[in-house]
KEZA-257446 format. One record per atom (N, C-alpha, C): residue number from 1; residue in one letter; atom name; y, x, z. Coordinates in Angstrom, 1 decimal, decimal comma. Layout:
BEGIN
fise / zake / mimi / y / x / z
NUM / A / CA / Y / X / Z
...
This chain:
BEGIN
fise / zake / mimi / y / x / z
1 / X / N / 6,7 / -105,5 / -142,2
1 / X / CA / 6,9 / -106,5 / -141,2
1 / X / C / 5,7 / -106,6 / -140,2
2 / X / N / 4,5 / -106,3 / -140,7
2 / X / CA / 3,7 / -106,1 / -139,9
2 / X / C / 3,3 / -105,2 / -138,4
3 / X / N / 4,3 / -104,4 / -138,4
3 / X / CA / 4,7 / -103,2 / -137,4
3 / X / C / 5,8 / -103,9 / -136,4
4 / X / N / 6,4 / -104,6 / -136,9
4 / X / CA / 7,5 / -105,4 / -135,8
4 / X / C / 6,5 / -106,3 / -134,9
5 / X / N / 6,1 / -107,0 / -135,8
5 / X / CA / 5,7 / -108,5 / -134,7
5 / X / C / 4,3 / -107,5 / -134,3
6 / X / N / 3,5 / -106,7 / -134,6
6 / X / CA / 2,4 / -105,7 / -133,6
6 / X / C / 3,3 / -105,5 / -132,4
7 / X / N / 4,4 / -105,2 / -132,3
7 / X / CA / 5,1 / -104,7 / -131,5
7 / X / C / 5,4 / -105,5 / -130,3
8 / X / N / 6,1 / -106,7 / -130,7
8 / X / CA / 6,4 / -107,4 / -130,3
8 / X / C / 4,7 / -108,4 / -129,5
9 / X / N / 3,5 / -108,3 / -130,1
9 / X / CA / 2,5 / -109,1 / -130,1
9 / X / C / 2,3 / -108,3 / -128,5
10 / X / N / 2,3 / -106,7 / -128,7
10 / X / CA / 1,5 / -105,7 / -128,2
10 / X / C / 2,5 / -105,7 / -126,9
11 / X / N / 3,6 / -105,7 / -126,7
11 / X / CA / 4,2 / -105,9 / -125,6
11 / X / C / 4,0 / -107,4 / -124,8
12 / X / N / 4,2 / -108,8 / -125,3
12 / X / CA / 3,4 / -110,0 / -125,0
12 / X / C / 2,5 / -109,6 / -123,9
13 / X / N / 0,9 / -109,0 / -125,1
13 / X / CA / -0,1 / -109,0 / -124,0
13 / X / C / 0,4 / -107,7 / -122,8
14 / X / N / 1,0 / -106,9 / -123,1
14 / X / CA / 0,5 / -105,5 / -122,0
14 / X / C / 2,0 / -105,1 / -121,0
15 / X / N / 2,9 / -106,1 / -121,1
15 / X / CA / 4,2 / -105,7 / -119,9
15 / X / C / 3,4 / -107,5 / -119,0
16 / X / N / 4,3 / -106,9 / -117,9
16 / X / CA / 4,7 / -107,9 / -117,0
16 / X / C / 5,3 / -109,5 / -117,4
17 / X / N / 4,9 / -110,3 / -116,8
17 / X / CA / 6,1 / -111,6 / -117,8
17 / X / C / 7,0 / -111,4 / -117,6
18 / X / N / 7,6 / -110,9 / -116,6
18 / X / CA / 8,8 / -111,0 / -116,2
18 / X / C / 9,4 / -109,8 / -116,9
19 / X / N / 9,1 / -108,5 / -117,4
19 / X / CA / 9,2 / -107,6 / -118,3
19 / X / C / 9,1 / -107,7 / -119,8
20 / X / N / 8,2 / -108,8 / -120,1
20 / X / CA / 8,5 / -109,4 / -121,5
20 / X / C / 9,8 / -110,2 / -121,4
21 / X / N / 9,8 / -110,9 / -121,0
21 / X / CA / 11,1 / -111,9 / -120,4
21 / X / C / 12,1 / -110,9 / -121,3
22 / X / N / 12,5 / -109,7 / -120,2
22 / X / CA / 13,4 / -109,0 / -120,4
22 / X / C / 13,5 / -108,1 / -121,7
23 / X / N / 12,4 / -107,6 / -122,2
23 / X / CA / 12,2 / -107,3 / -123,4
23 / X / C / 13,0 / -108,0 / -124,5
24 / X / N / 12,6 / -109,1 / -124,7
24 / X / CA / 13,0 / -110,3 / -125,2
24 / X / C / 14,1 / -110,5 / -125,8
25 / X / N / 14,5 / -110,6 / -124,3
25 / X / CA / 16,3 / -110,5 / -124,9
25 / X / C / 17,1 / -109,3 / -124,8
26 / X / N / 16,9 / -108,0 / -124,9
26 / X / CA / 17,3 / -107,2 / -125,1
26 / X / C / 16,8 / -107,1 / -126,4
27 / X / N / 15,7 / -107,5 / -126,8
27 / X / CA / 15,3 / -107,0 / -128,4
27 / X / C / 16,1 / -107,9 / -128,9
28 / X / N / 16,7 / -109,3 / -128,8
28 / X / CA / 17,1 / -110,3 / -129,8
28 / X / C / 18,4 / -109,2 / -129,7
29 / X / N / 19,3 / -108,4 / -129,1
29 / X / CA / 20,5 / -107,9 / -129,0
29 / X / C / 20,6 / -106,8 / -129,8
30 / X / N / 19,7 / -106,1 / -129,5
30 / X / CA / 19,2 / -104,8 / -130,5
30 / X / C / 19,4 / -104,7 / -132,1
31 / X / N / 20,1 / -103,8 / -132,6
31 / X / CA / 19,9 / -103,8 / -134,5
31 / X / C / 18,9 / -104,0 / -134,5
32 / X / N / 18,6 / -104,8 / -135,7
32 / X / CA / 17,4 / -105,1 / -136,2
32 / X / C / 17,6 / -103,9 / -137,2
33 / X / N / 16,9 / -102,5 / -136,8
33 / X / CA / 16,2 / -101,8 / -137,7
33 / X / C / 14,6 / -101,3 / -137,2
34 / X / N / 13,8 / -102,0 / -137,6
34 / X / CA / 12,9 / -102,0 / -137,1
34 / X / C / 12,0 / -101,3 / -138,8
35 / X / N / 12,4 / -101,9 / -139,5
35 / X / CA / 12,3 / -101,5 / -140,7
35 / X / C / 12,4 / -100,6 / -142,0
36 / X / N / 13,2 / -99,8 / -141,1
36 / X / CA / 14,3 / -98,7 / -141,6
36 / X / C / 13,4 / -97,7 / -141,2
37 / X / N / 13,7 / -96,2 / -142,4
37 / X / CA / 12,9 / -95,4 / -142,1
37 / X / C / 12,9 / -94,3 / -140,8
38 / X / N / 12,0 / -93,9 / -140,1
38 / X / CA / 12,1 / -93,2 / -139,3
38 / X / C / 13,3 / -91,6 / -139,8
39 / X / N / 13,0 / -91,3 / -140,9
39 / X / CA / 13,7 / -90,4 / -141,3
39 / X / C / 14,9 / -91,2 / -142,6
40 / X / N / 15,9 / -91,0 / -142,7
40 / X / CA / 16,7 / -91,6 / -143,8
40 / X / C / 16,9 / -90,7 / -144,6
41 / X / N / 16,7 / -89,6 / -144,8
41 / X / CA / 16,3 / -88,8 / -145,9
41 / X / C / 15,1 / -88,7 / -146,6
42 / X / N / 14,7 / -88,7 / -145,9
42 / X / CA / 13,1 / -89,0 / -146,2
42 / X / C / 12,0 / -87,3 / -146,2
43 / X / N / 13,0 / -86,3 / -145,6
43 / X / CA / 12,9 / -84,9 / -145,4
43 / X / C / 11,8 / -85,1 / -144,4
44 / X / N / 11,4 / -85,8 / -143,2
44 / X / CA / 11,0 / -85,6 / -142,7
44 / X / C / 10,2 / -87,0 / -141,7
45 / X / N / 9,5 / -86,4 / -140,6
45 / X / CA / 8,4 / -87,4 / -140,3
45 / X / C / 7,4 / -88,2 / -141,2
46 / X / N / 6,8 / -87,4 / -142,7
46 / X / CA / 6,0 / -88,1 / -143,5
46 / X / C / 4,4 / -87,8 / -143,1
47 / X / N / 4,1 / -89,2 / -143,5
47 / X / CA / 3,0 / -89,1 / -143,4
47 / X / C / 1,9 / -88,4 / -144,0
48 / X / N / 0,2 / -88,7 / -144,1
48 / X / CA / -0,1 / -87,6 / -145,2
48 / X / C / -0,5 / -88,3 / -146,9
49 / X / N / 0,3 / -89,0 / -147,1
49 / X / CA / 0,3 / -89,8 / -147,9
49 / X / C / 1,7 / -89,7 / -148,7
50 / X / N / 2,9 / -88,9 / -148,2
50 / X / CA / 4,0 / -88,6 / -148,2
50 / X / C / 5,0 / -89,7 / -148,1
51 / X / N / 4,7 / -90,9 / -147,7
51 / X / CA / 5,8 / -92,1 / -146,9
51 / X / C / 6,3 / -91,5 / -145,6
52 / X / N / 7,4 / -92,0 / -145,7
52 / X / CA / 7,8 / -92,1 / -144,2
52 / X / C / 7,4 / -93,3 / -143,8
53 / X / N / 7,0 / -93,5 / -142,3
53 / X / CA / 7,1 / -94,6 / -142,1
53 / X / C / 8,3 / -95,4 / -141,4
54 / X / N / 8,4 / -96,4 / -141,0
54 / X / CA / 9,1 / -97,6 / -140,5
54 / X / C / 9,4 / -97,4 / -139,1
55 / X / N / 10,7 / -97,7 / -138,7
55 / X / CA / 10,8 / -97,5 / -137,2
55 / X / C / 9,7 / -98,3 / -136,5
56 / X / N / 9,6 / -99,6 / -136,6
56 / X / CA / 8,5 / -100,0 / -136,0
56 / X / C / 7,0 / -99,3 / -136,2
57 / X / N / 6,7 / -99,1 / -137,0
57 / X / CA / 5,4 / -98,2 / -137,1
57 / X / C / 5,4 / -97,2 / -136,5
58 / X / N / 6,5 / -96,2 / -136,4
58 / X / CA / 6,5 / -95,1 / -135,3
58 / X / C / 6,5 / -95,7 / -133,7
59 / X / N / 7,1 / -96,7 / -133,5
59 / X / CA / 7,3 / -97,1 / -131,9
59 / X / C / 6,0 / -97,9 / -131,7
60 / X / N / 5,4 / -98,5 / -132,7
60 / X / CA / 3,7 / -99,1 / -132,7
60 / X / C / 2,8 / -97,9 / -131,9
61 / X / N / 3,1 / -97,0 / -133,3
61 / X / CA / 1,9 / -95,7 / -132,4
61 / X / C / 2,1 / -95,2 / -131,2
62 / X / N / 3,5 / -95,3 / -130,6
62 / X / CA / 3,5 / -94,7 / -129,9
62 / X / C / 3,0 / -95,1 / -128,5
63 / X / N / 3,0 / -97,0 / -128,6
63 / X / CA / 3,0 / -97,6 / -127,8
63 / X / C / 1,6 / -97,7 / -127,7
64 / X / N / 0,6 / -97,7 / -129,1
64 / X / CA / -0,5 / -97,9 / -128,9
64 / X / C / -0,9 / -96,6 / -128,0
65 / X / N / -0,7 / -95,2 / -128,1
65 / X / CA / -1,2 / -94,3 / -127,7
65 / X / C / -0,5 / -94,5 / -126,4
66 / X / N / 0,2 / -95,1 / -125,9
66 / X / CA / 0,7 / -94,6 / -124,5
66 / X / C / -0,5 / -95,8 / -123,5
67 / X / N / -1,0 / -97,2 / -124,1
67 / X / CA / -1,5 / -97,5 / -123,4
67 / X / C / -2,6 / -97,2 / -123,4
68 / X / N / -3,5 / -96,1 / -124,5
68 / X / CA / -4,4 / -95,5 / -123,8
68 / X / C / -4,3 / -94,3 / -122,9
69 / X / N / -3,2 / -93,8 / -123,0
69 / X / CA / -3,2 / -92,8 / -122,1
69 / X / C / -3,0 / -93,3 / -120,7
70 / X / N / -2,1 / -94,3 / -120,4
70 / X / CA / -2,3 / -94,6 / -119,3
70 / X / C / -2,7 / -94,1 / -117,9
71 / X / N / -4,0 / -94,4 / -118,0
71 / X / CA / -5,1 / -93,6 / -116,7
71 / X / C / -5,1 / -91,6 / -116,4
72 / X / N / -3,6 / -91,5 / -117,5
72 / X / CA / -3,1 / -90,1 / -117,4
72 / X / C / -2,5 / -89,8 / -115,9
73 / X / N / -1,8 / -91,0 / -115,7
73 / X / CA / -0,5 / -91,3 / -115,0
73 / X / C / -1,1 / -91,6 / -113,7
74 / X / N / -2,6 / -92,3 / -113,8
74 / X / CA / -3,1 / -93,5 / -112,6
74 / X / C / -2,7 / -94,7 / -112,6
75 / X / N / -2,1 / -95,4 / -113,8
75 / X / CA / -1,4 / -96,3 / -113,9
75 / X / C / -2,1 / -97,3 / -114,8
76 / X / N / -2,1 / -98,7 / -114,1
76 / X / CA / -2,6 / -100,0 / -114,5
76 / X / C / -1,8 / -100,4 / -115,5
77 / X / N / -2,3 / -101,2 / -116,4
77 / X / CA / -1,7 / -101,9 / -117,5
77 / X / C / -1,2 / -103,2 / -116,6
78 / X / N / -0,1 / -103,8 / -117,2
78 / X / CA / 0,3 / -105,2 / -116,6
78 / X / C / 1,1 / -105,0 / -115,3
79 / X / N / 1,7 / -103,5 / -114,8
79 / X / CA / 2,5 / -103,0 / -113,6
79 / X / C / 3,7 / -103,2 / -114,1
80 / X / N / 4,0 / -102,3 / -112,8
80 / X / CA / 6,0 / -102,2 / -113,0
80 / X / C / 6,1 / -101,1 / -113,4
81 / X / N / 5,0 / -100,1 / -113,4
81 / X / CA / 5,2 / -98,7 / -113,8
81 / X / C / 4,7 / -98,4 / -115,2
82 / X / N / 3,6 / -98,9 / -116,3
82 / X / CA / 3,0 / -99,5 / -117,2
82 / X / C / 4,5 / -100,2 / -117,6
83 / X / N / 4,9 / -101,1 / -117,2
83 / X / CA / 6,3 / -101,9 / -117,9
83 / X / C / 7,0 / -100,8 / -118,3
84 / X / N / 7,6 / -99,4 / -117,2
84 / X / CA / 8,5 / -98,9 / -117,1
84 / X / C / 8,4 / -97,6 / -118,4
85 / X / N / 6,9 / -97,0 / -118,6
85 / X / CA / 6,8 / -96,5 / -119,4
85 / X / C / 6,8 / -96,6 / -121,4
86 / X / N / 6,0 / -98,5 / -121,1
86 / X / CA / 6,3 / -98,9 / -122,5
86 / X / C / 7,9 / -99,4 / -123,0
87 / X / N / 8,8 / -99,5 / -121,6
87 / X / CA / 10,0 / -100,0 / -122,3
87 / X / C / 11,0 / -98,6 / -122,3
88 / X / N / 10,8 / -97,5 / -122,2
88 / X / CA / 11,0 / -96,2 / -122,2
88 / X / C / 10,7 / -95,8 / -124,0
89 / X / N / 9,1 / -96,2 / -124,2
89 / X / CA / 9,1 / -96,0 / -125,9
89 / X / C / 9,6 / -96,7 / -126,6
90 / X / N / 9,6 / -98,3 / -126,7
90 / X / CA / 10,0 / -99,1 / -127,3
90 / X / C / 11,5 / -99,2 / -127,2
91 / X / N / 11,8 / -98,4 / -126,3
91 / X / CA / 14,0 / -98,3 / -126,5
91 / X / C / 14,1 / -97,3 / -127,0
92 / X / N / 13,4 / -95,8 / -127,0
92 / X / CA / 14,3 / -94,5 / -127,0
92 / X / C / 14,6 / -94,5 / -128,4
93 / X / N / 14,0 / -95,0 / -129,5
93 / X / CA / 14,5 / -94,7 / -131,4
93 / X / C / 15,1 / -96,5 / -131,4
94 / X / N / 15,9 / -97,2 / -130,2
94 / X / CA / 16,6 / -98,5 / -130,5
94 / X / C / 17,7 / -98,2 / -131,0
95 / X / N / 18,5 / -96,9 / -131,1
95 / X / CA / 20,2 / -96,9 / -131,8
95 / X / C / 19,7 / -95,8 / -132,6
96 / X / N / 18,5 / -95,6 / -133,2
96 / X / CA / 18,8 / -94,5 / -134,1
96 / X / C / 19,7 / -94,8 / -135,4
97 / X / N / 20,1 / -95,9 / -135,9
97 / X / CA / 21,2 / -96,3 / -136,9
97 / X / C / 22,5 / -96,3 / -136,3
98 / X / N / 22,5 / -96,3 / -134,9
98 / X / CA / 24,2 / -96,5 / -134,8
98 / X / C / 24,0 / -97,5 / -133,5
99 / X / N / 24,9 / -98,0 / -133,2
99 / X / CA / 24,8 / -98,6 / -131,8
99 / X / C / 24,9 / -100,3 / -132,9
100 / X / N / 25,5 / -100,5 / -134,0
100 / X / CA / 25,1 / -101,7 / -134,4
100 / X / C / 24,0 / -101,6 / -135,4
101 / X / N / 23,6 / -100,5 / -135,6
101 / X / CA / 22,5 / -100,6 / -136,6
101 / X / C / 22,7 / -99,9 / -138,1
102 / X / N / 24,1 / -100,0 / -138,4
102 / X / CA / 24,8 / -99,9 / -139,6
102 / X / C / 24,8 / -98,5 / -140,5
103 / X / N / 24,6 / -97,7 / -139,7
103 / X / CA / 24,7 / -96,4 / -140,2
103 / X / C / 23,3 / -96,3 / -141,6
104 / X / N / 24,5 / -95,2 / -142,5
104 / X / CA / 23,4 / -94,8 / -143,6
104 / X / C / 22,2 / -93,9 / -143,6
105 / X / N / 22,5 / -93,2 / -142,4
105 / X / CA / 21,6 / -91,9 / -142,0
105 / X / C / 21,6 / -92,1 / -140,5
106 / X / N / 20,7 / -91,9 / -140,2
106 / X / CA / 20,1 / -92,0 / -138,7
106 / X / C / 21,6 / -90,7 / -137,7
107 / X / N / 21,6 / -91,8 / -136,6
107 / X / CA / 22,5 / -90,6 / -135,8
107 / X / C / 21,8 / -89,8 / -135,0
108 / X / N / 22,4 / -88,4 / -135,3
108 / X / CA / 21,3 / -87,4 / -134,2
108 / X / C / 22,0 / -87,6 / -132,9
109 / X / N / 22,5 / -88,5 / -132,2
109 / X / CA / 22,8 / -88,6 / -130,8
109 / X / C / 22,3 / -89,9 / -130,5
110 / X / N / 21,2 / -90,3 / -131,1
110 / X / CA / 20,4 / -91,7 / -130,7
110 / X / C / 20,6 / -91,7 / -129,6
111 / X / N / 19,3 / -90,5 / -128,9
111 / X / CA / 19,1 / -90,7 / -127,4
111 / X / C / 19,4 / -90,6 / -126,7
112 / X / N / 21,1 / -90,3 / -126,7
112 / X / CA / 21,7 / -90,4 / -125,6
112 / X / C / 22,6 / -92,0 / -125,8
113 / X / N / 22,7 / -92,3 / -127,2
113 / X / CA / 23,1 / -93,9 / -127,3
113 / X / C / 22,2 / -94,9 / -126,8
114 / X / N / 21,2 / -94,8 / -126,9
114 / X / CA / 19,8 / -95,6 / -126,1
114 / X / C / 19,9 / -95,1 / -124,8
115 / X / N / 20,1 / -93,8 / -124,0
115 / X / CA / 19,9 / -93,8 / -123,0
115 / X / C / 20,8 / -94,6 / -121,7
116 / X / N / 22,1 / -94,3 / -122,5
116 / X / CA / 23,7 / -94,9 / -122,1
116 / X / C / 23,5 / -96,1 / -122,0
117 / X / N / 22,8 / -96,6 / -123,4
117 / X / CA / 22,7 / -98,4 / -123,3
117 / X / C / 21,9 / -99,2 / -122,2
118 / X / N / 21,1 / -98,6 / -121,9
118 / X / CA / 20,4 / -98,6 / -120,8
118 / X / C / 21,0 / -98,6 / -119,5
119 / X / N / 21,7 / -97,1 / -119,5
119 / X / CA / 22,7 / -97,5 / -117,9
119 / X / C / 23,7 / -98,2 / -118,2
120 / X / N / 24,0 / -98,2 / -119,5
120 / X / CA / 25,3 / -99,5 / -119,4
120 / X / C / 24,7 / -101,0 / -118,9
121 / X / N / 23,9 / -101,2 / -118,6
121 / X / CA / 23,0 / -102,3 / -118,3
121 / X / C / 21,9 / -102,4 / -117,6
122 / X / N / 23,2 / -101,4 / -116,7
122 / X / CA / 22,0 / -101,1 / -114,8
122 / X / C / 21,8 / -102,6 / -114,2
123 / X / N / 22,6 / -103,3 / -114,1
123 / X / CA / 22,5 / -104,1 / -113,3
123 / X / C / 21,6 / -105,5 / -114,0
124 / X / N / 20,9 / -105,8 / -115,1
124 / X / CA / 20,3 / -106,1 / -115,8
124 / X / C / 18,4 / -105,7 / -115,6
125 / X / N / 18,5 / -104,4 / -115,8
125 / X / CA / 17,3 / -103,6 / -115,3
125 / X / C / 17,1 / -103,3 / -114,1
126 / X / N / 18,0 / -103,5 / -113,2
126 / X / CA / 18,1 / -103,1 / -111,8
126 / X / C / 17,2 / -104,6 / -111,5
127 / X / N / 16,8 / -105,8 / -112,0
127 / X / CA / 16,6 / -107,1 / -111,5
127 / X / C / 14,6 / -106,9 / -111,8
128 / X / N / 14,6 / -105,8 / -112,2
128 / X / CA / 13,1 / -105,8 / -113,0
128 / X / C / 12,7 / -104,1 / -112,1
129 / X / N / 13,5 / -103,2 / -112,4
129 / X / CA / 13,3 / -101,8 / -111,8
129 / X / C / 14,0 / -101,7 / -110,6
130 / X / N / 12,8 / -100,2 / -110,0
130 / X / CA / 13,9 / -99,9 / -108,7
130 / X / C / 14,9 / -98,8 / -108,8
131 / X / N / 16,0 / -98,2 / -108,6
131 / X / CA / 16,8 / -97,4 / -108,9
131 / X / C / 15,8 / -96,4 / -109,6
132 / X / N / 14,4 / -95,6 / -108,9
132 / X / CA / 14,3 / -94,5 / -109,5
132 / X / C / 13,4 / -94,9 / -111,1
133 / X / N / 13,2 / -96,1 / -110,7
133 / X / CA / 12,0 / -96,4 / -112,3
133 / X / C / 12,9 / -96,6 / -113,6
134 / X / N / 14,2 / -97,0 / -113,4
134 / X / CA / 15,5 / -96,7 / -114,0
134 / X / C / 15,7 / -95,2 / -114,8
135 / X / N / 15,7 / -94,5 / -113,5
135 / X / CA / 16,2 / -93,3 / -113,6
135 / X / C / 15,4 / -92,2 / -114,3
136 / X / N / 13,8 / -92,5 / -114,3
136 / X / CA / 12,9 / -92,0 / -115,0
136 / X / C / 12,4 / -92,6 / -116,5
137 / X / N / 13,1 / -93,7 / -116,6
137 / X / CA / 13,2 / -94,7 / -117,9
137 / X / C / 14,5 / -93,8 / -118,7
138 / X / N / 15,5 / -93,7 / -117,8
138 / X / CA / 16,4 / -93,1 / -118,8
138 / X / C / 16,7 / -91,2 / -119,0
139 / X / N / 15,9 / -90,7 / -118,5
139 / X / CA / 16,2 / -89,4 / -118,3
139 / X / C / 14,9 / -89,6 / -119,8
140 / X / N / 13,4 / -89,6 / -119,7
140 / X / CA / 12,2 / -90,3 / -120,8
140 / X / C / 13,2 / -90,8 / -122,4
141 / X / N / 14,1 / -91,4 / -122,1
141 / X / CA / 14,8 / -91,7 / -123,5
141 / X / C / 15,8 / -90,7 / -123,7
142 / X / N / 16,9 / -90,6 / -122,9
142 / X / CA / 17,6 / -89,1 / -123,2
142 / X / C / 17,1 / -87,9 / -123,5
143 / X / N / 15,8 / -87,9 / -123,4
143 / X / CA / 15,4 / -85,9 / -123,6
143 / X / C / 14,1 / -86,2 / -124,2
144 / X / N / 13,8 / -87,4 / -125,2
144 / X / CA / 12,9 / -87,6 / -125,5
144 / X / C / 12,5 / -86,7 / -127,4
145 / X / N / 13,9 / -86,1 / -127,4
145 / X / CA / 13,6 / -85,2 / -128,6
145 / X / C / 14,0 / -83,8 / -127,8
146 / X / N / 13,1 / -83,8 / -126,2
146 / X / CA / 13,1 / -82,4 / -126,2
146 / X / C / 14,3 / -81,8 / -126,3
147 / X / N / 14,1 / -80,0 / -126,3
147 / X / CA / 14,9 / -78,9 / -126,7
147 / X / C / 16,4 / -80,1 / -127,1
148 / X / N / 15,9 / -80,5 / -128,6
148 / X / CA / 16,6 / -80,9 / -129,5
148 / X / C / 17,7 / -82,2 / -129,3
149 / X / N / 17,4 / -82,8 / -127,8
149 / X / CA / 18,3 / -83,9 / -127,5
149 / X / C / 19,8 / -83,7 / -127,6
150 / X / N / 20,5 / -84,6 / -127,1
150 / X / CA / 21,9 / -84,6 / -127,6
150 / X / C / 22,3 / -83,4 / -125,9
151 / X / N / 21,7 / -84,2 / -125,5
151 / X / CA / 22,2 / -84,0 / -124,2
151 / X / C / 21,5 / -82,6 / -123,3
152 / X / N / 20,9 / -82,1 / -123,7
152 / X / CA / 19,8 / -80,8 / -123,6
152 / X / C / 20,4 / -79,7 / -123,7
153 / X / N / 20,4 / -79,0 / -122,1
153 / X / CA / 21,1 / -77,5 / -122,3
153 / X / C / 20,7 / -76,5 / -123,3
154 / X / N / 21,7 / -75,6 / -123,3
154 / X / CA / 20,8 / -74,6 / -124,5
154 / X / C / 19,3 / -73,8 / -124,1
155 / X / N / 19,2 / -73,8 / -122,6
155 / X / CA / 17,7 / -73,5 / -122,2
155 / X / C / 17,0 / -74,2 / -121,6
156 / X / N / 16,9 / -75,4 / -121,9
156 / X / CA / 16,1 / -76,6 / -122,0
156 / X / C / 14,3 / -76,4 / -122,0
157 / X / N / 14,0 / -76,6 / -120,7
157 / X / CA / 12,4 / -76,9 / -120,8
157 / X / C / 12,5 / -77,7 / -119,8
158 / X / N / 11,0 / -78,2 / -119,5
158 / X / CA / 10,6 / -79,6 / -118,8
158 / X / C / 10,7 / -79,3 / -117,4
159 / X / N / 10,8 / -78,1 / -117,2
159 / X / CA / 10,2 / -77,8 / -115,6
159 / X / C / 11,5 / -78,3 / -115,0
160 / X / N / 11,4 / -79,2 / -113,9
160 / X / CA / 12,1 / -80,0 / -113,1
160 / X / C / 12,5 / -81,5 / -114,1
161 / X / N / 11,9 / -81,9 / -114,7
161 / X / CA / 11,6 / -83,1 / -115,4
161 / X / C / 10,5 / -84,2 / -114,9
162 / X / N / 10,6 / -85,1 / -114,8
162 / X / CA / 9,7 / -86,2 / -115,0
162 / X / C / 8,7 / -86,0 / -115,9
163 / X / N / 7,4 / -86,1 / -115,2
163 / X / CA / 6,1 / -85,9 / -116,2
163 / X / C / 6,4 / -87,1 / -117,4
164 / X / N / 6,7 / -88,0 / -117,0
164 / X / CA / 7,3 / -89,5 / -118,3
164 / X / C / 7,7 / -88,5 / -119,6
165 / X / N / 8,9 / -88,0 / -118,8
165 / X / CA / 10,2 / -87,1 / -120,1
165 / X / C / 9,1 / -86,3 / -121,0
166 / X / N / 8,5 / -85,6 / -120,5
166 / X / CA / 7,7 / -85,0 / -121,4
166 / X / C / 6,9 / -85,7 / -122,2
167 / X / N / 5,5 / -86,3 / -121,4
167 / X / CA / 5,2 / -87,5 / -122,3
167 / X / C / 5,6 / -88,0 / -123,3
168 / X / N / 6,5 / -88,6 / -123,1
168 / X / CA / 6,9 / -89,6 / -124,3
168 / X / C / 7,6 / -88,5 / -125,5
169 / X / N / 8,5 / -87,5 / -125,1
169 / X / CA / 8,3 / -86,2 / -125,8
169 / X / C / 7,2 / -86,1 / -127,1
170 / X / N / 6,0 / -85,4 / -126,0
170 / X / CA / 4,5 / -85,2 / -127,1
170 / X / C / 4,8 / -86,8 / -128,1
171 / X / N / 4,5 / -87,4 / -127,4
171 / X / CA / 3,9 / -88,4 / -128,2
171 / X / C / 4,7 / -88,8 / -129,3
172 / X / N / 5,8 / -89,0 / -129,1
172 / X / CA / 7,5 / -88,7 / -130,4
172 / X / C / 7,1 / -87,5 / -131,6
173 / X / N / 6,7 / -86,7 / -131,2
173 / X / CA / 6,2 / -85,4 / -131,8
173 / X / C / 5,2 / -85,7 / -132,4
174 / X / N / 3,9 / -86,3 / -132,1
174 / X / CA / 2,7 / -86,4 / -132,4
174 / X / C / 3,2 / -87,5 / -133,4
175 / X / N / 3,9 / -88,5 / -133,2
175 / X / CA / 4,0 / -89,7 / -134,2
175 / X / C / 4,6 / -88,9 / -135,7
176 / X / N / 5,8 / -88,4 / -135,0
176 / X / CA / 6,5 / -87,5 / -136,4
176 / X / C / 5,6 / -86,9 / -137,1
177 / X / N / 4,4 / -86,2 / -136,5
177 / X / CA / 4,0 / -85,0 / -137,5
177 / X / C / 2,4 / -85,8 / -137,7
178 / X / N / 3,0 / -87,3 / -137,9
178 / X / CA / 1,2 / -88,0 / -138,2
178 / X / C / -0,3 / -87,8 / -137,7
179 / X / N / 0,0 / -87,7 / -136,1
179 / X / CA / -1,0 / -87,2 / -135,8
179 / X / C / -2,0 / -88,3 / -134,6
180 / X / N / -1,1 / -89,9 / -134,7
180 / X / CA / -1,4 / -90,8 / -133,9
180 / X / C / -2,2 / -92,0 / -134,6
181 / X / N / -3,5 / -92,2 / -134,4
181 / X / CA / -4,4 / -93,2 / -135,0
181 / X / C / -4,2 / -94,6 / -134,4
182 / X / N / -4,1 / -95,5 / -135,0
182 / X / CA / -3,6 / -97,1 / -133,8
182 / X / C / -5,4 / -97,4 / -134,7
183 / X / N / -4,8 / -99,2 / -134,4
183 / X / CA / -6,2 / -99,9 / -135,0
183 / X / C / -5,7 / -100,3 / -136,1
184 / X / N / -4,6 / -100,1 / -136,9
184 / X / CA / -4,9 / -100,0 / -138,2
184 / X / C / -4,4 / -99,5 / -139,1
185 / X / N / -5,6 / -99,0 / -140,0
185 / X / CA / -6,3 / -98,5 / -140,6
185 / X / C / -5,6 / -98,6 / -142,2
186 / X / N / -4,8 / -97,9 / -142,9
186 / X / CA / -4,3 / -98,5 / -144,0
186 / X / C / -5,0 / -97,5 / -145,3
């Protein structure tokens, strides 16, 4: 539980209000699997402790490391572009159980169920983003497992991609293979 409300604390201070706002109520709509393991087999993404961890603890790290990377981008904390990036991590693993949550085993076409959910609810985001901060929000969630997305040709690389898509990529990767330090320390 303590990985949810970080989450939730850590978006508060570092989106826009008007992007928490929105956050908000899109999370109250969201399955609550925040708790559920990143892997449901437990085959994979373990730590070095051999847990998997918690969806929320994967989307923690990820968020913590994206806002220090930040200054990768040129980009200010508290923006529309800083909003656009952290609600990019904090949605792309939102339907990994299913689009209500329900599922026994994680679906391998999350990201393109997160990505869809998102354009199904252009005109929602359209009130916060501008067409293309959208468009690089959802292209970042759709191909955020890389090669291995749902939606990923079979010769799939970055080149002609949004630096975002990749990004948040590594950092999906880095979290899976335990390689992201937050502030705490267990």
């Amino acid at each position: 539980m303590v990985y949810k409300q970080r989450i939730v604390d850590f978006l508060k201070e570092n989106l826009t209000d008007r992007a928490f706002s929105l956050w908000d109520g899109i999370n109250r709509t969201l399955p609550d699997t925040w708790e559920k393991p990143t892997s449901s087999t437990g085959k994979y993404h373990k730590k070095l402790n051999g847990e998997v961890p918690t969806q929320a603890e994967h989307v923690y790290q990820m968020l913590y490391a994206t806002k220090k990377l930040l200054k990768l981008f040129d980009i200010e904390c508290k923006t529309i572009n800083s909003d656009k990036l952290f609600f990019a991590v904090a949605l792309h693993d939102s339907l990994k159980y299913g689009e209500l949550g329900t599922r026994k085993h994680t679906d391998n076409s999350h990201d393109r169920l997160a990505a869809n959910m998102v354009l199904s609810n252009k005109n929602t985001f359209l009130k916060l983003f501008s067409e293309e901060q959208l468009q690089v929000m959802d292209e970042a969630i759709r191909f955020h497992s890389g090669r291995w997305s749902t939606d990923a040709p079979k010769d799939f690389n970055f080149k002609g991609y949004e630096p975002t898509t990749l990004f948040i990529h590594i950092l999906d990767m880095l979290s899976t293979s335990d390689l992201i330090q937050t502030d705490i320390r267990e």
